[in-house]
C-alpha positions, 0 to 999 in steps of 0.5 A: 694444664698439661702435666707431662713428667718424663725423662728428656734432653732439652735443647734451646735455639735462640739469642743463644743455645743451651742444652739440658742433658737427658734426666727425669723432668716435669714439663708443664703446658699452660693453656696460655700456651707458654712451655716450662721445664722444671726439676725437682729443686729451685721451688717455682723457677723453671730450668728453661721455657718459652713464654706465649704466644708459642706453638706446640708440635709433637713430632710424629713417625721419625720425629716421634717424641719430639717435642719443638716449641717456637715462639713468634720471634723463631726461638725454638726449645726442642724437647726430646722424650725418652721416657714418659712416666706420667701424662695428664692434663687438668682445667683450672678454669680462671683463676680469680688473680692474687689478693693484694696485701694492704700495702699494695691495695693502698698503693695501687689506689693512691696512685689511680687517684693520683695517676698524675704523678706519673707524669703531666698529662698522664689520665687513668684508664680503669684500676684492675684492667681484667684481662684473660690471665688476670688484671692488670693493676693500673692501665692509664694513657700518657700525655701522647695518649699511648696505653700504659700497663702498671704493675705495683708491687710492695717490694719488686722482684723479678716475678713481678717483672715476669708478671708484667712482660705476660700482661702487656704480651696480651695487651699489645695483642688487642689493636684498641690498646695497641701500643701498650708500654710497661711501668713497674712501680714498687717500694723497693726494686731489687737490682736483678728485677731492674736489669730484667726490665730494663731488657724488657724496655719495662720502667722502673718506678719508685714509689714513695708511701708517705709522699702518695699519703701526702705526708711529704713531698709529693713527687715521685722517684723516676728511675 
């Protein structure tokens, strides 16, 4: 991981434009390949950023601290150094995923042994899909043998949803797996994480604790 902390303008060109005046801030390059531009306040939530797959050029001569960021549907977040304050980079090596607490542990295995509830048809690939940026909680096939990535989550957020779109950018990379489409199943989902995945053409899934338990009716909520 790159840490750059600089003063810069930052300018966005895309589905729409947007504009960063000129200001300290922290920039982070993942190795993953993903740019984020972070002030000192919103704790982890990223001012603006390009997710991977994205390529880093550094301008040289008279594009000179000029940073252009271009991902592959030709979006461009263009970075204009001022001033650098601080430069380094790190290796973090891989990190080993987050722990899932016991609600979510028991979620993701009631619902790898009953996988079938997603759907008729539907047969489990493997729980704890290990990919280059963490494993994947659930990857199954549905009834026309299309690869399905599911992320399970106790209560569903839009990180979680983030989480979810990083993983399946990776999947639908590799041709075994290729097309790969998302469920994002938790609890509770909460209206924000519902619109971002349904923009993402990510489904929602409700899951029912007691009715995975077998304690009530068995069916799953699909929205």
């Amino acid at each position: 991981m790159r840490l750059v902390i600089a003063r810069c303008s930052v300018d966005y060109a895309g589905r729409l434009t947007a504009h960063l005046p000129s200001a300290p801030r922290l920039i982070l390059v993942k190795a993953d390949g993903s740019v984020s531009i972070h002030a000192d306040d919103r704790a982890y939530k990223p001012l603006n950023w390009m997710s991977p797959p994205c390529t880093l050029k550094e301008g040289t001569g008279e594009d000179e601290g000029v940073w252009t960021v271009v991902n592959k549907a030709g979006e461009k977040l263009i970075i204009t150094m001022e001033e650098i304050l601080h430069d380094s980079s790190h290796e973090l090596g891989v990190d080993p995923g987050l722990i899932k607490d016991g609600v979510e542990a028991h979620l993701q295995e009631l619902l790898a042994d009953r996988i079938e509830t997603l759907g008729e048809g539907y047969t489990l690939i493997r729980r704890e899909y290990m990919t280059a940026i963490g494993p994947v909680d659930i990857l199954c096939r549905d009834a026309e043998g299309r690869t399905v990535a599911i992320e399970i989550k106790r209560r569903g957020e839009i990180d979680g949803v983030e989480q979810l779109t990083r993983y399946l950018e990776l999947l639908n990379r590799d041709p075994h797996l290729a097309p790969v489409r998302g469920v994002f199943a938790a609890q509770e989902i909460k209206p924000q994480a519902r619109v971002l995945a349904t923009d993402r053409g990510i489904n929602c899934q409700i899951l029912d604790y007691d009715a995975l338990r077998g304690i009530e009716d068995d069916k799953l909520r699909l929205f």
